[in-house]
N, C-alpha and C positions, 0 to 999 in steps of 0.2 A: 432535537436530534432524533433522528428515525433510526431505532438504532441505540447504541451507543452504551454498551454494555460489554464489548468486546472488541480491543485490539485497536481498528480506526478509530471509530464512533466514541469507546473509552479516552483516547486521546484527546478528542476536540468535546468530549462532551469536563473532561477534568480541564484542558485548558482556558476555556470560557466561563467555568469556575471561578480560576485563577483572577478572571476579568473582573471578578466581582460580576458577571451578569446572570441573568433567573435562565435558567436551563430546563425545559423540560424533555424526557427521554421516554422515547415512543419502543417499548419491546416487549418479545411476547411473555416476560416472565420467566426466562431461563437461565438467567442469571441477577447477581445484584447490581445496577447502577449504580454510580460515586455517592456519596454521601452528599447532600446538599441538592441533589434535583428533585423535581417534582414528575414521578413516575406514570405514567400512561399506558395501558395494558392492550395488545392487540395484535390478530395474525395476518398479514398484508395478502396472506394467500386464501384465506378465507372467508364465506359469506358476512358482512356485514363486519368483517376484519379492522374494518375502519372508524367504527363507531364511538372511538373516544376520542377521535379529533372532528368528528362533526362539529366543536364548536369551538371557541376561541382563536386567539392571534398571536401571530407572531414576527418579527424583524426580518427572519433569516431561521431555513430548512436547513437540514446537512445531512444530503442521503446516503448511503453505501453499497446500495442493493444489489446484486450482481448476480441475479437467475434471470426468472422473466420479466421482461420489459414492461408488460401490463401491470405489474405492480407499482412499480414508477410510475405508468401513466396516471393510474386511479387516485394513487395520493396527489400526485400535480394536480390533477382536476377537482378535487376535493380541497384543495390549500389555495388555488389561485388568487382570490380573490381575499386572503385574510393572512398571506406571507407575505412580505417583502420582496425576497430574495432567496433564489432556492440556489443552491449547491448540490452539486452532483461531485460525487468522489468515482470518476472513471478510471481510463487506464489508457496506455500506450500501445495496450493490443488493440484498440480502435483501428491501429493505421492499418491499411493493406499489405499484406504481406508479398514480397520483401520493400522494404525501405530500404536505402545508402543509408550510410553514416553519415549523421548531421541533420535528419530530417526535422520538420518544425511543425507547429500548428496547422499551417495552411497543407502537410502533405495526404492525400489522400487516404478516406476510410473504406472501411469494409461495404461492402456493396450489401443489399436485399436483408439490409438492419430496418425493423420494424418498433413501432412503439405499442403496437397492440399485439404481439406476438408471445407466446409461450417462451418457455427457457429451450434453448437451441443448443450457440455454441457461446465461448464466451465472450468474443470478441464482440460477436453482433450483439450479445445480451447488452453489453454495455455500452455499444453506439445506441441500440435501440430503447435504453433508459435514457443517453442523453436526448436521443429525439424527442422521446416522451416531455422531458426538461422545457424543452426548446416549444414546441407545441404550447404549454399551457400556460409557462411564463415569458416569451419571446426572447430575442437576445437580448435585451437592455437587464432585464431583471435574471437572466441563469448564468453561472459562473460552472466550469465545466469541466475538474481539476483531473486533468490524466497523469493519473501517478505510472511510476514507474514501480522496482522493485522498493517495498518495504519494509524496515527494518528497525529493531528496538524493542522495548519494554511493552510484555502484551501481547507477544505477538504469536500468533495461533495458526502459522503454517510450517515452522518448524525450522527453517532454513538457518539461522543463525542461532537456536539452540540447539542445529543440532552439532555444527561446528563446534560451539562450546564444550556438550558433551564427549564430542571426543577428543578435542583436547584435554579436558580433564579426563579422561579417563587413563592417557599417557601413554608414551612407547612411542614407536615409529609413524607418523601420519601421511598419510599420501597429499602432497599438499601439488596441487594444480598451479601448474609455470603457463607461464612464465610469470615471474614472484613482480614484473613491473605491469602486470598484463591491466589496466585501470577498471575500473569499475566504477558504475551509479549507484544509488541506491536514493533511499529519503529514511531519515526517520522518523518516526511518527509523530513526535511531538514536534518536530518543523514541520512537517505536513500540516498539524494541526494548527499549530500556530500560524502559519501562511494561509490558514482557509480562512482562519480568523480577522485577521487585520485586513485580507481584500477584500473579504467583504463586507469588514467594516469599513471602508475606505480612510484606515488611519490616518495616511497623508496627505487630505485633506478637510479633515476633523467635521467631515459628516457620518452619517447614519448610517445603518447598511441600507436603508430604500436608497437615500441620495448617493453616495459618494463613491458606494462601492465595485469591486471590477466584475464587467462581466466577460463572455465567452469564452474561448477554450485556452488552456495553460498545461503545457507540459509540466510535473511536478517530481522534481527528482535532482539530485547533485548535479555539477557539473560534472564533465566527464575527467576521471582520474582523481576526483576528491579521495580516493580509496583506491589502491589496487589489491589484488590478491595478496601481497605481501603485508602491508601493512594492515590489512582483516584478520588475516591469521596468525600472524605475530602478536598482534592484540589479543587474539585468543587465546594465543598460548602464554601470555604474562597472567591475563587476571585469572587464569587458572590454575596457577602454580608453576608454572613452567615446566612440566614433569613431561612435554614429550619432544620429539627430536622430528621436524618440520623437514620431509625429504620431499623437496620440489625436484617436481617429476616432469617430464616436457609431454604437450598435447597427444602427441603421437602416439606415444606409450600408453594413455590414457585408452583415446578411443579404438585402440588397435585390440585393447582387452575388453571392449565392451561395453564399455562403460557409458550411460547415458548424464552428459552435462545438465545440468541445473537441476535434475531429480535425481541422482545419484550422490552427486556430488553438489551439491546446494549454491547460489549462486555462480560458479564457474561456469563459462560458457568460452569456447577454442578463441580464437583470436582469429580475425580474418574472416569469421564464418558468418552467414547471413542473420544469426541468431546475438552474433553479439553486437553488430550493428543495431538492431533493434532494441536488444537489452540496453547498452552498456554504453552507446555513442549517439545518444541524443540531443539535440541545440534543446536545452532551457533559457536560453539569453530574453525571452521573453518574461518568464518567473522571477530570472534574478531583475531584471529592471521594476520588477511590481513587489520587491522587499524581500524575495527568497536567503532565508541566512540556512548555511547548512555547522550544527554541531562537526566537531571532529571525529574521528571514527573510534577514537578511544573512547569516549564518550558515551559513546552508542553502546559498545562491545561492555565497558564495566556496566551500567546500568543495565544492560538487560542479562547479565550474568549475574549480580545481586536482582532484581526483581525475581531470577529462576531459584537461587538460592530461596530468597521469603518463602516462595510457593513449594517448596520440597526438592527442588530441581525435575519436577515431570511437567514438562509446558503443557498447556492446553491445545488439544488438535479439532479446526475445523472438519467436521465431520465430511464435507463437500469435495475435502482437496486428499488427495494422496498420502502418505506418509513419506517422506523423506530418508531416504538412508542409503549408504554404499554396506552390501555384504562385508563382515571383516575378512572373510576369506578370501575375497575377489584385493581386496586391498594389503592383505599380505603377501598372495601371490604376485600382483603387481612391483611389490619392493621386492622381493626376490625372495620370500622365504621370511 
């Protein structure tokens, strides 16, 4: 696991655990790894960053990396020949912007994505890691999982604890309509668990060199396993139910200013080029390769106990933004 000390990489590096199999977890030391792997110290950005996996082998990579693409390159090239099977954890911003609703694997990526290229933006960062992928282990051996939005225990950008927190914190909540509006998401340990079994090729009880899947896979619910309603009704049960869920219509929303899915976390207008690409993706290719999705209560109590354990302050990637709608903007919105 390159990686695997936070959030994704903690996911698939505690579910392969579970497998009962030997995990070892490649990070630079800035936090602790699960109990039970054998730890590797190292900065992928760095001269000679790479010197603790100059030797040994392994089944199966699982990268996450998502700056520069060179850094992906240099590990593939350095692993090729003593991995089986590498995994790239990408993303759905791959595709070209705009997609229709429904788009699939085969629909077109970001143009002038490079696998030898600095960190950019992030779409190409992460076509141009899976290039890198594709480059040193060909298609037969890279599996090339584009997640969607992700969600659950661990999780260190903020978007569903921070929905938590203001439901616990109670009163009027400005809750984004339309309450049937669907939503994707994955949570992590289905992500996880789905990286694991394709590329162990469980369903045909080979290895991960022989049996397992490769090239690209949307990774993320179907569409409407969640909508706005049932998220946030979730969040307002396991938090006590102390606050009063005023679904508010789009309009009223962006009429005040308000920026969808960094403002207001997950929500994204209905109808809009943005939710097409979020929230109306064909996975019919995932779910035919074993994709199970938890239910959204599921999601919502366990990663509202895991913020509990932790004191209730999640951990924030230092890379991404902070999440949050001003409270003054969202009581002026309900009316006072």
């Amino acid at each position: 696991m390159l990686g695997g000390t936070e959030f994704v990489g903690r996911a698939v590096s505690e579910a392969a655990l579970r497998r009962g199999w030997d995990v070892t977890v490649f990070h630079r030391g800035l936090h602790d790894p699960p109990a039970g792997v054998r730890s590797l110290h190292g900065d992928r950005t760095a001269p000679d960053g790479l010197a603790a996996l100059a030797d040994g082998a392994w089944d199966l990579v699982v990268d996450t990396w998502s700056k520069e693409p060179r850094a992906v390159r240099d590990t593939a090239r350095l692993l090729q020949d003593r991995v089986g099977r590498y995994v790239y954890v990408s993303s759905c911003s791959v595709y070209a912007w705009p997609q229709p609703a429904g788009y699939d694997e085969e629909s077109p990526v970001v143009a002038d994505a490079s696998p030898d290229a600095g960190q950019t933006d992030y779409a190409r960062d992460k076509r141009g890691g899976e290039l890198a992928v594709l480059d040193a282990f060909g298609q037969e051996r890279a599996l090339l999982v584009r997640a969607g939005l992700i969600l659950g225990p661990y999780e260190n950008v903020g978007r569903l604890p921070w929905w938590l927190a203001r439901t616990a914190r109670g009163g009027p909540v400005l809750a984004p309509g339309p309450r049937e509006l669907p939503l994707q998401y994955i949570d992590v340990r289905d992500l996880a668990e789905w990286i694991l079994g394709a590329a162990e090729g469980a369903a045909t009880g080979n290895g991960p060199v022989k049996g397992g899947a490769s090239g690209a896979y949307n990774l993320i619910s179907p569409s409407g396993h969640a909508t706005m309603g049932t998220l946030l009704d979730t969040c307002a049960r396991v938090t006590g139910d102390r606050t009063e869920l005023r679904w508010t219509e789009p309009e009223a929303i962006l009429a005040a200013g308000v920026e969808p899915w960094t403002e207001l976390p997950v929500w994204v207008p209905p109808g809009s080029e943005l939710h097409d690409m979020l929230h109306r993706v064909d996975v019919s290719k995932a779910v035919r390769g074993g994709l199970r999705c938890r239910p959204v209560a599921e999601t919502v109590a366990d990663t509202w106990s895991w913020l509990q354990d932790i004191g209730g302050s999640p951990p924030q990637r230092p890379d991404r933004p902070a999440v949050r709608l001003d409270p003054a903007v969202e009581k002026e919105i309900l009316g006072g």
